[in-house]
Steps between C-alpha positions, in 0.01 A plus 500: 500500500395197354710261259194192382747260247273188339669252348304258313522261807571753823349824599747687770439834633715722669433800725784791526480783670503807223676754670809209553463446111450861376689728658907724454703266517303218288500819221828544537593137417233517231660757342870386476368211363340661217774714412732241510291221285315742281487785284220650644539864691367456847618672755467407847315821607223377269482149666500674827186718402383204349542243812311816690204529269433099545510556895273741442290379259448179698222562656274605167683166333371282753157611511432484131673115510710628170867286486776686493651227282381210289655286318437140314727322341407234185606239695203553735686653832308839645659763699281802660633715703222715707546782798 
């Protein structure tokens, strides 16, 4: 996995392994964080099929270069994360 943040003056980038990010216990975490702050309904079964399906679908991510997350903010700052 990679994490590319631009600021207006600094580009960093930052390499992490996917299967350290992505994986039970991660989910887990995930999910009694979003029970606890939220109103949303997510179990953490879900996030565990759903931390499985981005292990697997890294492979067919990375060869069509499409981010798993983008985001820009008005103030000019760019995160993309990519597998």
């Amino acid at each position: 996995m990679r994490i590319y943040v631009e600021e207006r003056t600094k580009k960093r980038t930052i390499r992490f392994p996917t299967r350290l990010a992505v994986n039970r216990l991660t989910a887990s975490i995930a999910g009694a964080a979003v029970r606890k702050r939220t109103d949303v309904e997510l179990s953490t079964a879900a996030l565990v099929r759903l931390a499985r399906e981005i292990n697997r679908a890294k492979a067919s991510l990375r060869r069509m270069h499409m981010p798993l997350v983008e985001v820009e903010s008005s103030g000019g700052e760019r995160v993309l994360i990519s597998l």
